[in-house]
SEBAGU-347922 format. One record per residue: residue in three letters; x, y, z of N, C-alpha, C, O in turn. Coordinates in pm, whole numbers, plus 50000, padded with zeros to 5 digits. Layout:
ALAXYZXYZXYZXYZ/...
//
This chain:
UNK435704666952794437114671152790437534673752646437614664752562/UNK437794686352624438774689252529439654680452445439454668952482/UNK440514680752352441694672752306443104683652385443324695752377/UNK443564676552431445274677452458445904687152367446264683352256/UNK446064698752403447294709452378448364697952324448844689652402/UNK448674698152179450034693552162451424702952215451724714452183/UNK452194692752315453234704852327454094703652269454294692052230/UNK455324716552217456184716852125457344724152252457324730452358/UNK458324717852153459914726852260459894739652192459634742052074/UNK460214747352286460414762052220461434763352114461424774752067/UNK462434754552053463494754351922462254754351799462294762851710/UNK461174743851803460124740951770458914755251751458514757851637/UNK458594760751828457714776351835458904784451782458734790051674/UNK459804785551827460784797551780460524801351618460064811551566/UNK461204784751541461174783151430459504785351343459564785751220/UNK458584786151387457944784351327457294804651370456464810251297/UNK457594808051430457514823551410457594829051349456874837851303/UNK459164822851313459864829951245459244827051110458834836751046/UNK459154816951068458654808850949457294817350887456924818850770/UNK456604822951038455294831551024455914842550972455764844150851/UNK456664851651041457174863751029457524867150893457324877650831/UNK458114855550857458604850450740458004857050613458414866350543/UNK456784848350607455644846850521455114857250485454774860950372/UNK455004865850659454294877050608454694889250567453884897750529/UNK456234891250574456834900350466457804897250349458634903750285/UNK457424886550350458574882850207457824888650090458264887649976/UNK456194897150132456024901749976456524915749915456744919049798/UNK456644925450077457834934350046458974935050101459524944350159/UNK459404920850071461134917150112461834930749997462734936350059/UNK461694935149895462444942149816462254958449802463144964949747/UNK461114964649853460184976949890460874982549975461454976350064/UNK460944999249955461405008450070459815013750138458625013950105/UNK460595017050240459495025050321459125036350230459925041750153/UNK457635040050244457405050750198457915067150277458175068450397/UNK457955076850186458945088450228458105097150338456915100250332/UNK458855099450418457755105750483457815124950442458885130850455/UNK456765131350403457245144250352457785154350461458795159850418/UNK457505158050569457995158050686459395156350692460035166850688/UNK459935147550699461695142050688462205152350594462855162550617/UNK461565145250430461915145650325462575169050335463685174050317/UNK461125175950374460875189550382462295191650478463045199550421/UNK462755187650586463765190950667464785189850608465515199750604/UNK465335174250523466645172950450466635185350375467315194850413/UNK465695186150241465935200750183466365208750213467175215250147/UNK465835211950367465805224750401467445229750492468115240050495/UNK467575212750572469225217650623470115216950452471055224350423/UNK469355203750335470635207650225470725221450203471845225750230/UNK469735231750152469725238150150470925254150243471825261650206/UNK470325252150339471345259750458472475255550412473215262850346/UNK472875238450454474275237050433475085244250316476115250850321/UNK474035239850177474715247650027475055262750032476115269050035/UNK473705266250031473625283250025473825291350150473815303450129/UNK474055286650311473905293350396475305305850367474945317050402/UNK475955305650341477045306850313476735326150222476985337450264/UNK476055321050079476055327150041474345340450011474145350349942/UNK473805334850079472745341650157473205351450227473235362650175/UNK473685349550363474625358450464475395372450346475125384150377/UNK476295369950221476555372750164475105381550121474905392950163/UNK474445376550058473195386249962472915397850072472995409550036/UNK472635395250181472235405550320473165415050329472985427150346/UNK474215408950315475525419550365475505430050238475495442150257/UNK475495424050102475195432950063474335443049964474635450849873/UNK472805437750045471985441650057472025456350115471705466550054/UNK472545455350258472425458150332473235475350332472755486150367/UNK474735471950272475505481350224474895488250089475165499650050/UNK474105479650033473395490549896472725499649928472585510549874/UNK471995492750083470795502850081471455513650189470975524750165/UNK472415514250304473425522850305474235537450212474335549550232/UNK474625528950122475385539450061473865542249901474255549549810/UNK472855538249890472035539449794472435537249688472015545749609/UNK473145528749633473845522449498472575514849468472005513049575/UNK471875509449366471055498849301471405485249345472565481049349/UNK470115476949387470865462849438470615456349364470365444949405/UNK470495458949185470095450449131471525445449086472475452849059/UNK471525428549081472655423549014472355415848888471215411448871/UNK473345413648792473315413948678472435403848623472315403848500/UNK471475390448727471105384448660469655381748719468895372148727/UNK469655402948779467905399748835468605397648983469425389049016/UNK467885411149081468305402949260467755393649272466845386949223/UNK468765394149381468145380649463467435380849575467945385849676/UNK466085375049579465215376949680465045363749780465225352149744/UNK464715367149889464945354950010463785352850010463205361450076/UNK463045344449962461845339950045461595324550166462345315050189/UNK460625327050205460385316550283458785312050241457675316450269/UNK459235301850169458355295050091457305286350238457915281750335/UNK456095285650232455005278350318454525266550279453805268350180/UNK454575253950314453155243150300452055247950245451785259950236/UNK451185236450196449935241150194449465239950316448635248850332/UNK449605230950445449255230350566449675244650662449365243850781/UNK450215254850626450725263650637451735262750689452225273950707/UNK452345254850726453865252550868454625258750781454405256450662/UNK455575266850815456875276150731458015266850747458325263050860/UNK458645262950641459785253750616460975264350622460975275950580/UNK461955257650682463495265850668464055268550557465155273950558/UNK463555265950463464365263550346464395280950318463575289750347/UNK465665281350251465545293450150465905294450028466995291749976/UNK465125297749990465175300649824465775308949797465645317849880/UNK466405311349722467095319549610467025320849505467725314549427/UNK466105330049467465155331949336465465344649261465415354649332/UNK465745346549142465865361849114464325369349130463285363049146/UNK464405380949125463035384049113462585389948988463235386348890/UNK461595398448967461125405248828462465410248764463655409048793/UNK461765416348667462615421348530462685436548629461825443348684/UNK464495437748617465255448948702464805459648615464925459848492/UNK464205469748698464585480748665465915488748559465915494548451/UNK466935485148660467915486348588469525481148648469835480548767/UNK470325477948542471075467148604472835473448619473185481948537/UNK473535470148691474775471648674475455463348554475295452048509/UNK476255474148524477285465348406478275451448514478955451648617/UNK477915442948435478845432648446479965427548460480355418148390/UNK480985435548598482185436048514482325422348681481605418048771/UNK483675421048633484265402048722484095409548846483565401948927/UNK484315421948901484305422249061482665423749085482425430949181/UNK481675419249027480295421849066480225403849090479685397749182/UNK481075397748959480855381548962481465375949091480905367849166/UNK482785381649109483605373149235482735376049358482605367749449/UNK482065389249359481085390649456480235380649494480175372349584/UNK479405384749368478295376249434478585357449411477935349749482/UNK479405353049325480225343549314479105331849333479335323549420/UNK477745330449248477155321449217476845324849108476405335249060/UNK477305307749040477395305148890475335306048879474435303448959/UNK475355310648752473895309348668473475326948710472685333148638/UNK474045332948821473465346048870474465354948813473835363948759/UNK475785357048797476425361848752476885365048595477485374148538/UNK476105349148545476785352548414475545351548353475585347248238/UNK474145354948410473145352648360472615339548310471505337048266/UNK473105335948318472685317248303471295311548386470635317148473/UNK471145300148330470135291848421470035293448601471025290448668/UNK468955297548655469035298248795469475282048878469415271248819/UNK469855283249004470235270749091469325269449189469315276449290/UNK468415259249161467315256249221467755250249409468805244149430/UNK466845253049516467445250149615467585236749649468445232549726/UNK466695229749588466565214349635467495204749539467315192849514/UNK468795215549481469245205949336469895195649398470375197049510/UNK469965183449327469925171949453471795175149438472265186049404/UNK472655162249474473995162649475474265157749336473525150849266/UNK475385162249310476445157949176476195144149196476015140049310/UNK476165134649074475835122449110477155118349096477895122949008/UNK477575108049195479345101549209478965091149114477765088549100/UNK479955084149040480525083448976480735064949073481575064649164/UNK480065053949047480555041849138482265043349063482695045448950/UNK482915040749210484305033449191484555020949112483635012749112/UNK485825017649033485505010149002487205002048975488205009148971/UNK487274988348961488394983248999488654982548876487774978948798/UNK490254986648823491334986148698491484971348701491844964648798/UNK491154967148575491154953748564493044946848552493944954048507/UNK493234935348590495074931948622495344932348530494494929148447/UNK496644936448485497434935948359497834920948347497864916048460/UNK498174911848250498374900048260499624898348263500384904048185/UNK500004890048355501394885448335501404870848331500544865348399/UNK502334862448253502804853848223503384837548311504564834048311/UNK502554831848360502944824748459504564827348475505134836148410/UNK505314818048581506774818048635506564802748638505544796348663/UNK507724798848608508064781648638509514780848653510284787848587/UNK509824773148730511114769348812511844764348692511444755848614/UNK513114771848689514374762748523515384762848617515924752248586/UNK516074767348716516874761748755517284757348889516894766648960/UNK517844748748967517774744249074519494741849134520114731849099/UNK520134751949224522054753849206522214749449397521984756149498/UNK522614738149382523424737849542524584735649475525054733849362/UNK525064737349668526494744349681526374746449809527554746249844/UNK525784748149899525774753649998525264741850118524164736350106/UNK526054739250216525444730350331525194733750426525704726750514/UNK524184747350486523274755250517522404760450463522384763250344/UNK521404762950557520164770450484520624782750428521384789850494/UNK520084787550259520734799450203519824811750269518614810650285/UNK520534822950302519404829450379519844847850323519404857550385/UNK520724849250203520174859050146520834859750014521684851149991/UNK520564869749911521094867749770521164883549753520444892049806/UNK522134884949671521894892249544522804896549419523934891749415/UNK522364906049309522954906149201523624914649179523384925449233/UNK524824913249083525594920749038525004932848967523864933148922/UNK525814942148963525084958048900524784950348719523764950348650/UNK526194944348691526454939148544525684929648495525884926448378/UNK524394921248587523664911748565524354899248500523794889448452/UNK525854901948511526824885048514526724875548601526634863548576/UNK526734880548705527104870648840525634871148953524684878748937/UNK525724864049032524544865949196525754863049304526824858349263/UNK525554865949441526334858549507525284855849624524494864849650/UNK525254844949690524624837649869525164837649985526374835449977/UNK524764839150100524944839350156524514828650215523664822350154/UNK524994822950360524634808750381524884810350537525654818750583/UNK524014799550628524544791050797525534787850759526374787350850/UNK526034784150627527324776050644528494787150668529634784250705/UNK528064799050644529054809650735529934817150564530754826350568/UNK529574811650462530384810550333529464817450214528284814250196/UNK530034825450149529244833650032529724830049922530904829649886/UNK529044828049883529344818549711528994829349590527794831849593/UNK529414833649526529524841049361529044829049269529694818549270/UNK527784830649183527324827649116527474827748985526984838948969/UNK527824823348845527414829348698525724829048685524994819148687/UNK525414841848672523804836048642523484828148521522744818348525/UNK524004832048422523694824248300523664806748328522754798648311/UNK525164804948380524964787948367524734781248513524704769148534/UNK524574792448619524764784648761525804783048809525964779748927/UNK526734785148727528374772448788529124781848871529454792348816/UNK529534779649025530024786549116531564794949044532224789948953/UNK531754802849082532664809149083533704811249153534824811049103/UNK533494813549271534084819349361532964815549521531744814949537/UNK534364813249629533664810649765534424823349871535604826349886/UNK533444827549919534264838049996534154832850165533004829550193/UNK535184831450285535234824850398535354837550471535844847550418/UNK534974837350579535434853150667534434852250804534924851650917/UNK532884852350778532334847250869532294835450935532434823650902/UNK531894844951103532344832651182530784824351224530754813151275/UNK529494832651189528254827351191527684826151059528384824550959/UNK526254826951055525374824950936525514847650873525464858250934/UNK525704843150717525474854350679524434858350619524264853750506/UNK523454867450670522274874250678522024881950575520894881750526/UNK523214891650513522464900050408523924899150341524894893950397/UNK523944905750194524814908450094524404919750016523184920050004/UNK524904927649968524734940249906525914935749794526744926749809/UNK525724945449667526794945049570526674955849532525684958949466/UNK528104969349576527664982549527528084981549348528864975749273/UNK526744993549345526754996749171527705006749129527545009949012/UNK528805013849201529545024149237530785020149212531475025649126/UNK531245008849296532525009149348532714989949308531644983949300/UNK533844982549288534174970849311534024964249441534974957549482/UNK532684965449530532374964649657531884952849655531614948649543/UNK531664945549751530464935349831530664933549974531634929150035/UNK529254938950023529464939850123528364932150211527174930850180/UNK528964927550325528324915650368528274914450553529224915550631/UNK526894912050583526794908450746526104897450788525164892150729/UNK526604894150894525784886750948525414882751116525274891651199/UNK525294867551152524744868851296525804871651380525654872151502/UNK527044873651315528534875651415528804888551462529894890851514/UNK527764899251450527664910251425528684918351348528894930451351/UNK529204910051287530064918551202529304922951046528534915850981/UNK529804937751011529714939250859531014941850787531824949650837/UNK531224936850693532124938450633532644940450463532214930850399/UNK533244947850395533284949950276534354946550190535374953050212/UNK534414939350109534914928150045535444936649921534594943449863/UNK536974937249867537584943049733537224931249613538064922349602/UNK536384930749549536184921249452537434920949364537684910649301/UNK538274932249355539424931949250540194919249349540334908149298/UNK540604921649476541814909649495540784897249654541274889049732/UNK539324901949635538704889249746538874889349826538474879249885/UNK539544898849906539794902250028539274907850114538664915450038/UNK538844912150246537974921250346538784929950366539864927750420/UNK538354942350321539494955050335538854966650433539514976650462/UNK537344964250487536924977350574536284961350681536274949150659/UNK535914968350772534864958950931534094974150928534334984850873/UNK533214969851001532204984051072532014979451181531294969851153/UNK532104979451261532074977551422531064988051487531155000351490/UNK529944978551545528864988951648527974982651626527214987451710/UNK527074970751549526254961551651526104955651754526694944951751/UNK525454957951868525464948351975525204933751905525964924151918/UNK524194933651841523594915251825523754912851681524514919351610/UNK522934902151635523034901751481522674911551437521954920451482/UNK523354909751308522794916051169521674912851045521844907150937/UNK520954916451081519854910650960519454913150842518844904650776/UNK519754926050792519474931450693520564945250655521314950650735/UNK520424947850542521474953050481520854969250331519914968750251/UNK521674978450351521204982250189522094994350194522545000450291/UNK522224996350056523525006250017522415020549935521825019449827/UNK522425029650003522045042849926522365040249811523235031949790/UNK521655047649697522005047049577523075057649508524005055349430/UNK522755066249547523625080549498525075082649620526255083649588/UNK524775082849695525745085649794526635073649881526035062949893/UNK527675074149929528515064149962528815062850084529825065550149/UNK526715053350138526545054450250526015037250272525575030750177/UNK526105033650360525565018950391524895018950551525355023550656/UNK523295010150517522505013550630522554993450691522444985350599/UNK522664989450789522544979150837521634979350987521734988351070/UNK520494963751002519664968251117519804954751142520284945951071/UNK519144953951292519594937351291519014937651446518364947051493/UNK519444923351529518684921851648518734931751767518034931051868/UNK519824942551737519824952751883518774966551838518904978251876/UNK517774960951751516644969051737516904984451670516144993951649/UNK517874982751655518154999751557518574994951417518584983551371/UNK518945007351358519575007951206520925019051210521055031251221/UNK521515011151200523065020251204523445024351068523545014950989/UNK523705037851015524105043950871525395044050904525605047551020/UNK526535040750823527795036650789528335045850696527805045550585/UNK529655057550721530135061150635531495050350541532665048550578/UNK530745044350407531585036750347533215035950356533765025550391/UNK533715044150332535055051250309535475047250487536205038150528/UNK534865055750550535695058150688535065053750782534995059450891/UNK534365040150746533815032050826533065040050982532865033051082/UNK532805051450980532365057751096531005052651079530425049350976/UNK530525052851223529005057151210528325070051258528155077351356/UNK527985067851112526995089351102526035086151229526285090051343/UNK524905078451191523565077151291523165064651316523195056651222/UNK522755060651436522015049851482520565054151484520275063351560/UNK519765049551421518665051151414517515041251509516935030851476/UNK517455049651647516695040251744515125043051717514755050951630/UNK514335036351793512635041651786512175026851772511255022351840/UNK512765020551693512135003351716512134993951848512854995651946/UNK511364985551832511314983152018511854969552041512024964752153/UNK512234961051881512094946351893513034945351730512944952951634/UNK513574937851740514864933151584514354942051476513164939251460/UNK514664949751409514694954151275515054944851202516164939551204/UNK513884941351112514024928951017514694935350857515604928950804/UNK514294945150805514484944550681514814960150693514314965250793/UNK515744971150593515654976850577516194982550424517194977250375/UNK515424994250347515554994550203516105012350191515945018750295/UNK516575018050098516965031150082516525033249944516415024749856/UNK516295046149937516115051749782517035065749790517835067149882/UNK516915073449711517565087349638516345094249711516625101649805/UNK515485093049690513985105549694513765101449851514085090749901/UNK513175111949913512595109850059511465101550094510405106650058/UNK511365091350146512045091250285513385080950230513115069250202/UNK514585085050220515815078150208516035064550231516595055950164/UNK515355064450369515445049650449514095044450531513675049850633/UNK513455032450466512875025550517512905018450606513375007850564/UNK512665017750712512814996050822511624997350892510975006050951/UNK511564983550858510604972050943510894963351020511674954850977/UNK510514962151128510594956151234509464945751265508364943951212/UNK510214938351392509064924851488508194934851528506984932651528/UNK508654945451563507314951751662506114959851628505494967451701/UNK505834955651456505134951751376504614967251312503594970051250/UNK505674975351350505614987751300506474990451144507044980151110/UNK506634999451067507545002950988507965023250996507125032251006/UNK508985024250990509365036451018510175044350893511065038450832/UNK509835057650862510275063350788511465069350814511435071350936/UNK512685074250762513345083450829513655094050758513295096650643/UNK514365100250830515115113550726516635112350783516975115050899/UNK517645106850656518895106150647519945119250703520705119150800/UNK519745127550629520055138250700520125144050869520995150750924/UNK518745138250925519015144651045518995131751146518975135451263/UNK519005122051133518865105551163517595107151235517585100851340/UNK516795112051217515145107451319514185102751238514195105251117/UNK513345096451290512005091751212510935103651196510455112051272/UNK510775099751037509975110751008508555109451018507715118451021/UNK508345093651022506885090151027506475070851074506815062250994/UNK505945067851173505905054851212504395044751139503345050651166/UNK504235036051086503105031650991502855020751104503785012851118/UNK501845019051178500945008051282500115001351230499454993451297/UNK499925002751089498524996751038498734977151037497774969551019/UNK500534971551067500384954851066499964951251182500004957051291/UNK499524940351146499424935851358500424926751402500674923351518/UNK501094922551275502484912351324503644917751265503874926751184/UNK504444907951343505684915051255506304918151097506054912850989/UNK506714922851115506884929650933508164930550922508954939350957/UNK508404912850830509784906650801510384916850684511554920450699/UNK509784920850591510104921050441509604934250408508474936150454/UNK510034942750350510274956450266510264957450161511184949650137/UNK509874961750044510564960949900510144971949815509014971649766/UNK511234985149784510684991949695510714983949492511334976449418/UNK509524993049500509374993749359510105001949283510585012549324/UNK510274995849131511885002149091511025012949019511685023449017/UNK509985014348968510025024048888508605034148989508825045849019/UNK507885030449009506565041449096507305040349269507985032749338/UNK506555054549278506885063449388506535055049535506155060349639/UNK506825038049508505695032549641506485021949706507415017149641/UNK506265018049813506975003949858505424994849854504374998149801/UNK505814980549945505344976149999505994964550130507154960650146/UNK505274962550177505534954550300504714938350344503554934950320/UNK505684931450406505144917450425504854913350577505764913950660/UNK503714909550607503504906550700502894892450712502634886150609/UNK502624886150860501794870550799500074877550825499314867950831/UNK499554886450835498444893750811497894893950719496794889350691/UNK499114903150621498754905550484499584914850431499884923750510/UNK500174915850294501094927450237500174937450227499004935050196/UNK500734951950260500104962650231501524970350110502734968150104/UNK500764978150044501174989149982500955007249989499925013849974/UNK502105010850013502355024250043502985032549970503985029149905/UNK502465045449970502955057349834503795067749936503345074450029/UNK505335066749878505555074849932505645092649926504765096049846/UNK506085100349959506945098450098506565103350191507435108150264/UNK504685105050249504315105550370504205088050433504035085150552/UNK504345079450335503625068350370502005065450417501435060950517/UNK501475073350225500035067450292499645054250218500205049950117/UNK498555048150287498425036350276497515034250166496605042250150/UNK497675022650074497085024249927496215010149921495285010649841/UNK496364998149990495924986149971496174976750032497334978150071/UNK495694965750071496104954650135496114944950069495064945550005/UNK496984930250024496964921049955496704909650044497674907650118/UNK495584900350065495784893550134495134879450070494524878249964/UNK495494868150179496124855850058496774845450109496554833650138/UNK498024856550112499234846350176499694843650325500494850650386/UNK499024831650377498814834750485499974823450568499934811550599/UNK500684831050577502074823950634502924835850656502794847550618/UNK504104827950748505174837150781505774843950662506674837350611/UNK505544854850607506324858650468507674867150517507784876650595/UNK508634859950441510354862150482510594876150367511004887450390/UNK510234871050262510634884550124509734887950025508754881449989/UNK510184900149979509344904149877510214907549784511364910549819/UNK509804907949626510744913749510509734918349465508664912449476/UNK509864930749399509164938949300509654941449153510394951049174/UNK509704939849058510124939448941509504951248820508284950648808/UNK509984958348759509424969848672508614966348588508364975648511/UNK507814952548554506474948848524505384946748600504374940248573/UNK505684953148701504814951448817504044936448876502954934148928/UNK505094929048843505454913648911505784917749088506654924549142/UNK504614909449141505224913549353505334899349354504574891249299/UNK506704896449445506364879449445506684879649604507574887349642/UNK505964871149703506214874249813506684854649869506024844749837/UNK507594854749931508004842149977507934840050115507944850050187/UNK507854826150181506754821350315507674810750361508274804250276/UNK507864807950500508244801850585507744783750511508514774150499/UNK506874783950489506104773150471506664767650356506564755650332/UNK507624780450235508054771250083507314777449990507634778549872/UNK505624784550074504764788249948505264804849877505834813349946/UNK504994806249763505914815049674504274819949606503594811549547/UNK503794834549624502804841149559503044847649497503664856649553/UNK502844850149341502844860449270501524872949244500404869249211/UNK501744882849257500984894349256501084904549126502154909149087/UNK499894907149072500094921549045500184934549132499364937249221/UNK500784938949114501684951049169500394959049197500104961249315/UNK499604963649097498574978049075497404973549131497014980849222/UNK496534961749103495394960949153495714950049266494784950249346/UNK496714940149304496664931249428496114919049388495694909949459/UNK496184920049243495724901149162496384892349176497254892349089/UNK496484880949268497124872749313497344861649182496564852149174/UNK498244863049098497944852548944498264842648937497934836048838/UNK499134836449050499754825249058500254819349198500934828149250/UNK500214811949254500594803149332501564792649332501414781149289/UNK502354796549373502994778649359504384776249499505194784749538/UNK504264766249532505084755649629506194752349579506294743449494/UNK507434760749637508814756749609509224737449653509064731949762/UNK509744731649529509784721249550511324717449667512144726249691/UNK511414704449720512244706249807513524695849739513114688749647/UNK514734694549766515714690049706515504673849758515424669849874/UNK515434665949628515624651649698516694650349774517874654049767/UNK515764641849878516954639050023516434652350131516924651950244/UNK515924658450115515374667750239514104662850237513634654950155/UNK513224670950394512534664550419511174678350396511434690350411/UNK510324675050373509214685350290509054694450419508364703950381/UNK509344696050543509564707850636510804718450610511034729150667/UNK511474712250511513104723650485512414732850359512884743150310/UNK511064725550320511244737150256510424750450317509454749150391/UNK510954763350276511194775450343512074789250246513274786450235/UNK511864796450210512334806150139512544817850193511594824650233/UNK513854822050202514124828850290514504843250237514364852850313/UNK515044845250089515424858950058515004854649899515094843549847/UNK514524867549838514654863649670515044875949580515224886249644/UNK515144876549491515434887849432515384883749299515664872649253/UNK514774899249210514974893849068516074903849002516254915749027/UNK516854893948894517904899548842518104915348748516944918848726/UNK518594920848715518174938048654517544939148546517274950348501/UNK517114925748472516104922548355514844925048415513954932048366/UNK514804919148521513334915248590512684902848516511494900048516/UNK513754895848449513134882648409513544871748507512554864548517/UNK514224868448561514574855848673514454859748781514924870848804/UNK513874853348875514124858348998514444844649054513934833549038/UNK515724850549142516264844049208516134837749386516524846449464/UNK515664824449457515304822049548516464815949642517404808549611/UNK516074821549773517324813149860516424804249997515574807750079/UNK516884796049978515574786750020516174778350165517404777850172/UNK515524772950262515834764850354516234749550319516734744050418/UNK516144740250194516744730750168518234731650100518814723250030/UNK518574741850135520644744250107520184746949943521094746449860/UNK518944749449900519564754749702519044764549689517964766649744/UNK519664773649612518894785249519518474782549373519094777849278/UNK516944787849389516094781549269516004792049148516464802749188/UNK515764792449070515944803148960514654801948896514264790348878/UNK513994810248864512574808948815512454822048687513014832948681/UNK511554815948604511774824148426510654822248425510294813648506/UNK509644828348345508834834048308508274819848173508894811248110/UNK506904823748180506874807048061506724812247968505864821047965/UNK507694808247819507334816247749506174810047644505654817147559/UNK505854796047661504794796047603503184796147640502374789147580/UNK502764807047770501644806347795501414821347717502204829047662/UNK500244821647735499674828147658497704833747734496994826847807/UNK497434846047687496174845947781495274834647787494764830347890/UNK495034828347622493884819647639494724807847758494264805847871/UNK495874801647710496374794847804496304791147946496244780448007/UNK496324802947978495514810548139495224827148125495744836948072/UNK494394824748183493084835548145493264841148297493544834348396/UNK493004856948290493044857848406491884857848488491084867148490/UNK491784846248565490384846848665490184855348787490444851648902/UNK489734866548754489324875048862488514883448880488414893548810/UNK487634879848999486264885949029486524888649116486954881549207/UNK486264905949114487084909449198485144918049304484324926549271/UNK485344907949443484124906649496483684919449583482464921049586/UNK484314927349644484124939849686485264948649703486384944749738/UNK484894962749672486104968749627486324970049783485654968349885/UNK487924974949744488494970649889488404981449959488394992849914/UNK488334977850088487804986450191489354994950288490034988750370/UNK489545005950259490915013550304490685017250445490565028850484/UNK490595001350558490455007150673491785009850711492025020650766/UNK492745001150689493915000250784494734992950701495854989650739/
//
């Protein structure tokens, strides 16, 4: 008798196959296949067609008319003769050559309608011939613009006042004042310089959602979940216009820049444009299927931006109130909007990932991704500072141009709240673009400045940037 077959579990044989398999090509783990000439003879021969088929057809035609009307077919840099070059195995390859031939007889003068003719460079102007197999222009690897550095941000000031969550901000044209909006139903006027309240404005009967401050007029104008909007005389503090025509809340807010128009969108899924003055409404802008979260305006087309839950963003054209173009590329909803003050681009917040878009077809330029939370806002600043703010408290700073995420940091929460309040809900930076201002879920608005004593060596910017990014969607 034999010795006993040791038996093994097949996890056991599998592994050790492989282990074989292994062995026996790891010595040309790094080796291409050799070329096969065959293949190699066909690529030529369709590059070929593909390049010159074009202008071959051309040489025949007029060939063809020379020998017609008996004009000379010689062209200025020696004809051109078609051959069909053979193997040494004899098989006839497709390829065609385009070769001049002997020394012409005699040649036509040179003038541009012989060049636009025959309209290949090296044959026309007598130059070097263009061989058929010339491989391709060699590209050029892509390559990523390294981040401009910016300067950490650290928190200097910390302003309650408010006994609701603050849930939107913004600044005066004059960069004197900010004012908030609040659940507590109450909008507070800010001094930016020292913090110290100013002024409380009462009128809403719910939480107020957005604030605008026109750069035009002694305006502020303000909505919220009561569906009311309304516009405020800063000379005597009073509500002197309503706009009436939301069904549900109001969520978002923005005042054209040039013209004396106001766009508001909110939970009955449209965006209503507001003539300031005569409180009419020009257009309701329907096509969204689910709350319009954010909406932004510029001077240049597309006028008016919004984003919506139903995780679309839509372009419009002011003028005729329809959408000029719908962007599908989020897969969730898309809280936050924010043009950039000085380049032709927005971007958008999703809990996916921010993308960036050039307008005004809205094509798509990049994805930033990172921040992976509910993101409520975005601010863009003319140093190309993106700071995007999160359900969660977390606060990301971005470069604008390449998507360099430079900083991180966790809004702290007000002693006496409980580390779930914190939450950031609107931010904005002031017309310096040095503070930006936060309105946060623990009742304060945080004020954040720039450090002025870091410095590159200080923090360096770390970024390896691991594959260039891929522009699927």
């Amino acid at each position: 008798m034999g010795e006993d077959i040791q038996k093994h579990s097949v996890h056991t044989l599998v592994f050790r196959s492989l282990k074989r398999t292994h062995d026996m090509f790891l010595s040309e783990e790094g080796g291409l296949p050799p070329l096969d000439p065959k293949a190699v003879s066909a690529w030529r021969s369709s590059k070929a067609k593909d390049t010159y088929g074009p202008i071959v057809e051309l040489v025949t035609k007029q060939q063809e008319i020379a020998r017609k009307t008996g004009l000379p077919t010689n062209y200025p840099g020696g004809p051109l003769a078609l051959t069909n070059k053979s193997e040494q195995d004899g098989e006839a390859t497709q390829s065609l050559a385009l070769m001049p031939s002997g020394t012409p007889s005699h040649q036509l003068p040179q003038t541009s309608a012989n060049i636009s003719a025959v309209g290949i460079p090296g044959y026309a102007t007598g130059g070097p011939t263009n061989n058929t197999t010339q491989s391709l222009v060699t590209r050029k690897a892509p390559t990523m613009p390294k981040p401009q550095w910016h300067p950490p941000w650290k928190l200097c000031r910390v302003i309650s006042g408010h006994i609701g969550w603050v849930r939107c901000v913004a600044v005066d044209p004059t960069n004197e004042w900010f004012c908030t909006g609040s659940a507590d139903r109450v909008i507070k006027i800010w001094d930016l310089a020292s913090g110290k309240l100013k002024l409380s404005l009462t009128g809403h009967v719910s939480t107020v959602r957005a604030l605008q401050v026109s750069p035009r007029h002694p305006y502020l104008f303000s909505a919220g979940e009561d569906r009311q909007v309304k516009c405020w005389d800063l000379e005597y503090n009073k509500v002197i216009r309503h706009y009436h025509g939301h069904l549900s809340a109001v969520y978002s807010m923005a005042l054209h820049p040039t013209i004396d128009v106001l766009v508001t969108c909110g939970r009955d899924s449209t965006a209503r444009v507001w003539d300031m003055r005569t409180k009419a409404n020009i257009h309701t802008l329907t096509g969204h299927t689910n709350t319009v979260a954010s909406v932004v305006c510029q001077a240049a087309e597309p006028q008016i931006i919004t984003s919506s839950h139903d995780s679309t963003i839509r372009l419009w054209d002011l003028a005729a109130g329809k959408s000029m173009a719908t962007l599908t590329n989020h897969k969730k909803s898309v809280r936050a909007v924010a043009m950039h003050p000085n380049l032709y681009m927005f971007a958008s917040a999703s809990p996916d990932n921010i993308k960036q878009w050039k307008c005004p077809e809205g094509k798509f330029i990049q994805n930033l991704s990172g921040h992976n939370a509910i993101l409520n806002c975005l601010a863009i600043n003319a140093d190309n500072v993106m700071v995007s703010g999160a359900d969660n408290g977390s606060i990301h700073f971005w470069d604008f141009k390449t998507g360099y995420n430079f900083q991180r940091t966790q809004a702290p929460v007000q002693p006496g709240s409980m580390d779930s309040e914190a939450g950031v809900f609107a931010m904005t930076f002031d017309h310096s673009g040095s503070r930006l201002i936060t309105a946060e879920a623990d009742k304060t608005i945080k004020i954040y400045k720039e450090d002025d004593e870091a410095n590159e060596e200080t923090h360096p910017i770390n970024w390896k940037p691991d594959l260039l990014k891929r522009r699927r969607y």
